[in-house]
N, C-alpha and C positions, 0 to 999 in steps of 0.2 A: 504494500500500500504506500502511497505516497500521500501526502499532506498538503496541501496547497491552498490559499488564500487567494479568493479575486474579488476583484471590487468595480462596479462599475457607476461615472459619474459626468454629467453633464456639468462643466463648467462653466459654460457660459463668458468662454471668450478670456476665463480669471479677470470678468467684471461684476464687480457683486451688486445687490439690491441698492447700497447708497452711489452706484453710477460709477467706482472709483475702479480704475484697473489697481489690480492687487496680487500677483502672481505668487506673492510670497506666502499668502493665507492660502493659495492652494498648497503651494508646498507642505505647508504646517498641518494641513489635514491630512494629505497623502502619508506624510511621516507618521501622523497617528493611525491611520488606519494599516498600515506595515502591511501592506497585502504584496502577495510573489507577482501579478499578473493582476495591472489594472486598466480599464476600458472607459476614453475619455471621449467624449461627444464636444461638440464646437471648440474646436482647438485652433486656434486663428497659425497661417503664418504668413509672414511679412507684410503685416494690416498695421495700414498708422492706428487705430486705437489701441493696438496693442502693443506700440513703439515698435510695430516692424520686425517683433521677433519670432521665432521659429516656438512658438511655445511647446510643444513637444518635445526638442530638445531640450528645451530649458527646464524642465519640470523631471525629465527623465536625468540629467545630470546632478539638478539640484537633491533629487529624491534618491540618488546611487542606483538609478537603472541601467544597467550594462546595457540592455538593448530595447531599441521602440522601432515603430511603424505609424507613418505617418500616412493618411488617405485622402485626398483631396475631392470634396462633394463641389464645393461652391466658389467661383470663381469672383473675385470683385474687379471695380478699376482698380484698384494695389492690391494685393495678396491673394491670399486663398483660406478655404478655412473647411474642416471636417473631423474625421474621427481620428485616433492617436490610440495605439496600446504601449504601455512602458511592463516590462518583463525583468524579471532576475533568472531569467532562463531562454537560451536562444530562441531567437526567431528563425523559423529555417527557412519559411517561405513566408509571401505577402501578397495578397491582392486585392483590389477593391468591385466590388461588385452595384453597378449601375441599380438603383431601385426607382430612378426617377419616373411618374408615371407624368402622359402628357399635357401640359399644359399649369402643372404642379411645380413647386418650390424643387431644386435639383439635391438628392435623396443617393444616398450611400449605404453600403456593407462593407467593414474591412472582412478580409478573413487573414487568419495568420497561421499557420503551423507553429504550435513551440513545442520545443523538446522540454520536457519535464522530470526527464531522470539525468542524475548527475555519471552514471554508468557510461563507459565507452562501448561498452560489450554489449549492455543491456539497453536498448532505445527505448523513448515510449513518447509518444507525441501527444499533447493535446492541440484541438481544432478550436477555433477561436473567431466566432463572427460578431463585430461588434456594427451593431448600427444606429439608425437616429432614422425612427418613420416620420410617416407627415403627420397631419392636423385632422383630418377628414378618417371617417371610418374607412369609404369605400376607398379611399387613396393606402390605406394599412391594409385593409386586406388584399390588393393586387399587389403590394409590395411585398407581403409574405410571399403570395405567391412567386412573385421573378425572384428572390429568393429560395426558395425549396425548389425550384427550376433550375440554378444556376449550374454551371460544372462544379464549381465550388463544392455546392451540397451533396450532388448527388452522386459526388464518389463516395461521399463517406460510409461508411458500415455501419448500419444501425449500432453496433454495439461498440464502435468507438468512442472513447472519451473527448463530449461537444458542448461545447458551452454556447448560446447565443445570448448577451447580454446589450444593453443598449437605452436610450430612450424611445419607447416604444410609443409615447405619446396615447396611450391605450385606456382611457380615462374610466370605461365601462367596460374592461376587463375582457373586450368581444374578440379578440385572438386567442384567448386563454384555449377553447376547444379544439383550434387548427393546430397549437405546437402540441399540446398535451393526447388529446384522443388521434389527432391527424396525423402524427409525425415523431408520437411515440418519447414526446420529451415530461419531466417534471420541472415545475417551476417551484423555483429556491425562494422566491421572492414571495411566495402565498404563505397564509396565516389561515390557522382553520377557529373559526370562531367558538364560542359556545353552543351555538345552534346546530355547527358543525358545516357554516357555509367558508367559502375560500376568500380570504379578501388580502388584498393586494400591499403588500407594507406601504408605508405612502414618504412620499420624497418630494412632493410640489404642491405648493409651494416654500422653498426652504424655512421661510419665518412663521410658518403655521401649515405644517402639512397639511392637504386633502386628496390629493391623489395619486395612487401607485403607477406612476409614469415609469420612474428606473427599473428595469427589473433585469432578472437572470434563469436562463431556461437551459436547462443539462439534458444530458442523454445520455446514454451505455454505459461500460463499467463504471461510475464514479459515484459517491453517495454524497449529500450534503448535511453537514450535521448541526451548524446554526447557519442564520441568516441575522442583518441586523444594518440599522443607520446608526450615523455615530450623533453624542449627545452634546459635542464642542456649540459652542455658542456661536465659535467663530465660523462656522457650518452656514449659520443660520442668514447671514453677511456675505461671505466671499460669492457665493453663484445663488441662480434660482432654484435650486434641484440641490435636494441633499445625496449624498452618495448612498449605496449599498455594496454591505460587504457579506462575501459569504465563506463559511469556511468546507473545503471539500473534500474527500479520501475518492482516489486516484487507485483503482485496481490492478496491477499490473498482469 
């Protein structure tokens, strides 16, 4: 078994609710949340509001990430700006998968391979798709779909270890059926209430949650044995979207 931590978080450009670019309070949170494999939504690079820097790398330096991937969705008059994973385990591959549907805001999947055992001898990959849907239901679920379409997905083996985390922007919970009974995944990010119905941890908005936007959906050998947001104040401040972290065991 292998041990593993991943977190996934909408940062929001590291501009938080008082309007102020703040890169450093993301740092501060990433550090307390110590996850091996983290998955970042609106990651600006070379955007004058964000002085133009590569924030990916600067987050994955500042945070001692040996290695990230950067994916470019949206294109501005200066920069660019999309998803970013920072890893303490190589990346082996990387691609970004189109989810734009037409006439919609332009829509992204990273996917990554990371090797997750520290063995020469002994390999063991996890599959890693990190995205950021749209606004509209019917705009999510055609996105699911060119996702479970892509070559990306549909090499993988059901029973390899797959994480899809992301802002799924999924407000009424209406994909939950398509990854879990369609496509054979659990979602890490559900809470079974007293009644015994499933409800969504919630992460938006950061200064008073209401809705389980962030989440994280697994599949094949891997089990997850908590999930959780963190209770930092400064959470509450740095972006619109609190993070989610979960903790995982890696079957080999």
């Amino acid at each position: 078994m292998t041990a593993i931590k991943i977190a996934s978080y909408n940062i929001h450009r590291a501009i938080g609710i008082d309007r102020k670019f703040a890169p450093n309070r993301i740092v501060k949170i990433l550090e307390a949340l110590d996850a091996d494999i983290v998955l970042l939504q609106e990651v600006d690079e070379g955007v004058p509001r964000s002085n133009e820097l590569n924030l990916a790398e600067v987050l994955a330096t500042e945070c001692d990430y040996p290695y990230f991937a950067l994916s470019h969705n949206v294109t501005l008059k200066k920069g660019q700006y999309g998803n970013a994973t920072l890893s303490r385990f190589p990346i082996i591959k990387q691609s970004n998968i189109d989810l734009t549907i037409d006439g919609k805001k332009k829509r992204g999947c990273q996917h990554t391979t990371i090797q997750i055992s520290e063995s020469k001898t002994d390999y063991q990959f996890l599959e890693v798709f990190n995205l950021h849907l749209g606004l509209s239901a019917k705009e999510r679920q055609k996105q699911a779909g060119k996702l479970f379409k892509s070559k990306e997905f549909t090499k993988i083996n059901s029973q390899q270890p797959c994480v899809i985390g992301g802002d799924f922007n999924d407000w009424r919970s209406m994909l939950r059926a398509l990854f879990i009974i369609g496509k054979d995944f659990q979602c890490a990010t559900d809470r079974t209430t007293l009644r015994g119905n499933e409800t969504a941890l919630k992460t938006f908005p950061s200064f008073a949650p209401r809705g389980g936007l962030d989440r994280i959906y697994y599949r094949g050998k891997m089990t997850c044995h908590h999930i959780s947001t963190t209770k930092m104040n400064l959470a509450k401040v740095a972006s619109d979207h609190l993070p989610v972290l979960g903790l995982f065991e890696v079957e080999k």
